[in-house]
N, C-alpha and C positions, 0 to 999 in steps of 0.2 A: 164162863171165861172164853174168850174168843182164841185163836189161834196168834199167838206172840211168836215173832221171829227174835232168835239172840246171835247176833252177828258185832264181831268188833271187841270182844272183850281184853281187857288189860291182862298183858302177860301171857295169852293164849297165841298160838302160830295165830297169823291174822288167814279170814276166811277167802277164799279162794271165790270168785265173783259165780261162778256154777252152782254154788250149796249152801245154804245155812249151817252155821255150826251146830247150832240146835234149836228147838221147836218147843215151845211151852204148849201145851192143848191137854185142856180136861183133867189138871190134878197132875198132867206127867211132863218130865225134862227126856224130848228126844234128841240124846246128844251124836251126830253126825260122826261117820270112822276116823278116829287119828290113827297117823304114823307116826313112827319115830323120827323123827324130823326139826331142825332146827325152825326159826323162822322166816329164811328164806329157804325152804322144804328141802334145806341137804338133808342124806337118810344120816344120822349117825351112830356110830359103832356097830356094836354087833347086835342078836337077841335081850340080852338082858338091857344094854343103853338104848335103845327101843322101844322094846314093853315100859318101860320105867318112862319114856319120854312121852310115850303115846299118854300113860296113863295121868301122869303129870296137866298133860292137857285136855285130859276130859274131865280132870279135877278143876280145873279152871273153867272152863267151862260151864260146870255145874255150877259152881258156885256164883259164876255171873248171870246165872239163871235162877239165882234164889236156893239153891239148894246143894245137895253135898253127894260126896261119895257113898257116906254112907244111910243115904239114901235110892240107892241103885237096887235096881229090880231085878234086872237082865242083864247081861250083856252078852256078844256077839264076838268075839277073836278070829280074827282071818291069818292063818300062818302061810308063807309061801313055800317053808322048809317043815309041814307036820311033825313028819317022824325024828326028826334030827331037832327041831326047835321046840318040840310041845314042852317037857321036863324044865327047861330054863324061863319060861314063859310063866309055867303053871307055878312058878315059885310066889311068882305074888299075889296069887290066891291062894292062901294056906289058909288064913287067919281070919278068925272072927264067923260074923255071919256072912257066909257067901252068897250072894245073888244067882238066880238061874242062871247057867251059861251053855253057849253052844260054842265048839274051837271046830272049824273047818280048813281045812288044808285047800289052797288056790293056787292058781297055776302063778300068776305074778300080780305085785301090789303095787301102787304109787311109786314113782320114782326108784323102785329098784329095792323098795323096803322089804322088810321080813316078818313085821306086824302090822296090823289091823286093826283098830277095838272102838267099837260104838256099844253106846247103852241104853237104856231107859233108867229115869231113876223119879220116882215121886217127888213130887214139888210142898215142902210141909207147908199146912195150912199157915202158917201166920202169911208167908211169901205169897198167899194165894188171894190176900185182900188187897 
């Protein structure tokens, strides 16, 4: 399987002409950082309408890439606020099976955000023919 670009998905913030939103290659969905961000990239609210927004769209995402959340391998969280944001963040990774994760505290994000979160996630075989 060659290298698929996914750009343009329904319901997803639309892609920003710099990045792919995500990248099919070899079996795996590389889905590109979301913020918390509407679709014309206001940041909104606080930590939790954030994380929730970001991940909302890397659910979309995936799935307009053939595949789902819960299929994620990895993922990546970039906080701009660590030690004050990590706890309200980490709340929606409690559940189920968790994917590897790294959380990194950065100096500043997109637009002024407070989250981050790119993944990899396996592409299941049927979406692979």
């Amino acid at each position: 399987m060659s290298k698929q670009i996914v750009n343009n998905v329904p319901g997803a913030v639309p892609p920003l002409p710099i990045l792919s939103q995500a990248v099919i290659s070899k079996g795996h969905v590389y889905v590109s950082g979301s913020i918390g961000c509407d679709e014309k990239y206001n940041i909104i609210g606080g930590i939790h309408e954030q994380t929730r927004a970001a991940l909302e769209n890397m659910k979309k995402l995936l799935e307009g890439a053939g595949s789902g959340l819960e299929h994620v391998v990895k993922v990546n969280v970039y906080l701009a606020h660590l030690v004050r944001d990590f706890a309200a963040m980490n709340e929606f990774f409690t559940r189920g099976a968790m994917p590897a994760r790294t959380c990194v505290g950065v100096a500043a994000l997109p637009a002024g955000g407070f989250v981050e979160i790119e993944c990899i996630a396996e592409l299941p075989p049927c979406a692979q023919d």
